[in-house]
C-alpha positions as CSV (number, residue, x, y, z in Angstrom):
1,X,190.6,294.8,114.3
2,X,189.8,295.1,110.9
3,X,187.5,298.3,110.1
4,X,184.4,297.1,108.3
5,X,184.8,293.8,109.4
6,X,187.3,292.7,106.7
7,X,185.0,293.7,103.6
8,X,187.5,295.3,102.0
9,X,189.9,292.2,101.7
10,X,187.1,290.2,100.9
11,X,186.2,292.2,97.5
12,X,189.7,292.4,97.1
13,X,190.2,288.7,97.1
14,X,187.0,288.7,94.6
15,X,188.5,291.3,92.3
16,X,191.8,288.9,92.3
17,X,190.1,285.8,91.5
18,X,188.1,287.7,89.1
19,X,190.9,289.0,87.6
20,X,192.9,285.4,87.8
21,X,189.5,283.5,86.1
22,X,189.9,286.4,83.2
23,X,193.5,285.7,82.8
24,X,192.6,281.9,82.5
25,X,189.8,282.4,79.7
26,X,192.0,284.3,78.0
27,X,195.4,281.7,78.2
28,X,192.5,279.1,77.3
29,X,191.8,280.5,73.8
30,X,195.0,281.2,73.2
31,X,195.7,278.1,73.8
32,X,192.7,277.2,70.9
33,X,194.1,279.0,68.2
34,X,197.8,278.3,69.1
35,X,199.1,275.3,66.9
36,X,202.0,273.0,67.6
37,X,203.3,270.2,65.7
38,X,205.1,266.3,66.4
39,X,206.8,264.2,64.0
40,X,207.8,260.9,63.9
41,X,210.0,258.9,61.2
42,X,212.6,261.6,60.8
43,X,209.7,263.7,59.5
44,X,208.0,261.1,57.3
45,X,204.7,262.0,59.7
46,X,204.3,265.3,61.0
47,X,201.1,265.6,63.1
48,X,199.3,269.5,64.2
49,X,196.9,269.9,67.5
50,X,196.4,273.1,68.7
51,X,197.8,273.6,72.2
52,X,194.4,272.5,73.5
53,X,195.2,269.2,72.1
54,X,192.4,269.3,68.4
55,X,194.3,267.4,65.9
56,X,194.0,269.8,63.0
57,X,196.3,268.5,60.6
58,X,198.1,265.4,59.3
59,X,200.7,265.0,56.5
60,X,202.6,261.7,55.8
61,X,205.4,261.1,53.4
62,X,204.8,259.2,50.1
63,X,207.8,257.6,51.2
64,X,206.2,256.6,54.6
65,X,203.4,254.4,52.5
66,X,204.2,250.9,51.8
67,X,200.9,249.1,51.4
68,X,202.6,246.0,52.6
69,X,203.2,247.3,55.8
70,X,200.2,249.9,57.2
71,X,201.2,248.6,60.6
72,X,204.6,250.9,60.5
73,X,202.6,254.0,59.3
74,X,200.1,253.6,61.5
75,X,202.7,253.5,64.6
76,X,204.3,256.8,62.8
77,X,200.9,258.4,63.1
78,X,200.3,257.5,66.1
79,X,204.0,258.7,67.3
80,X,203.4,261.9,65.6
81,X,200.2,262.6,67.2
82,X,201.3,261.3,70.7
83,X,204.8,263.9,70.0
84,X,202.0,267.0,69.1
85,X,199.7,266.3,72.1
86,X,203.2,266.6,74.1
87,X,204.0,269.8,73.0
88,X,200.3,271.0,73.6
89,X,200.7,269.5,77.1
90,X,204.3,271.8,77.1
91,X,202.8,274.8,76.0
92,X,199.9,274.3,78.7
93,X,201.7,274.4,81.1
94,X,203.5,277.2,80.4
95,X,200.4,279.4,79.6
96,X,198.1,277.9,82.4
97,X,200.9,276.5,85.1
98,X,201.6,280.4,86.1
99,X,198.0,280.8,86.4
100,X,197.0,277.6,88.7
101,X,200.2,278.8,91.1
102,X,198.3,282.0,91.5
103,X,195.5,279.9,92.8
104,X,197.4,278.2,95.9
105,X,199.7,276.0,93.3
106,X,197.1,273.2,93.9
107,X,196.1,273.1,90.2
108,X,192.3,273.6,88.8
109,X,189.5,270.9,88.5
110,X,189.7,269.7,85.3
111,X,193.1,270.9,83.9
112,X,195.7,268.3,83.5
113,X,198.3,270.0,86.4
């Protein structure tokens, strides 16, 4: 039998969840603030979300412009933006994935793992 009728692993378990949720927050606005990059086009278009996955920047090659054809650049962006948001999804899961194992390795509502 457990003295105090297993109180003490109960706030034990809170502490840890606590302490787990704290550790999330904190991977989540690191994760903000972190930026990571895609290209496409050999680096004609080089796109930058932060690891959340905000687009914050977009530069494209003179070179990539032909105003005869703004369907290539525009599948360059797009490229470049879909390479970023995969290295945001990489770096999430290598700040967060840690984190949702801790929780019974079933994931957390809402995050993409």
């Amino acid at each position: 039998m457990i003295p105090g009728g297993g109180q003490p692993n109960m706030q034990q378990l809170l502490q840890q969840a606590q302490k787990m949720q704290q550790d999330l927050a904190r991977a989540q606005e690191e994760l903000a603030r972190t930026e990571v990059d895609g290209q496409s086009g050999g680096g004609l278009v080089k796109a930058t979300v932060t690891g959340s996955g905000e687009l914050r920047g977009l530069v494209i090659d003179p070179k990539a412009v032909d105003p005869e054809d703004t369907e290539t650049l525009a599948d360059l962006i797009v490229a470049a933006v879909q390479a970023a948001n995969e290295n945001a999804q990489a770096l999430q899961q290598q700040k967060l994935g840690p984190l949702a194992q801790g929780l019974g390795g079933g994931g957390l509502p809402g995050l993409p793992f």
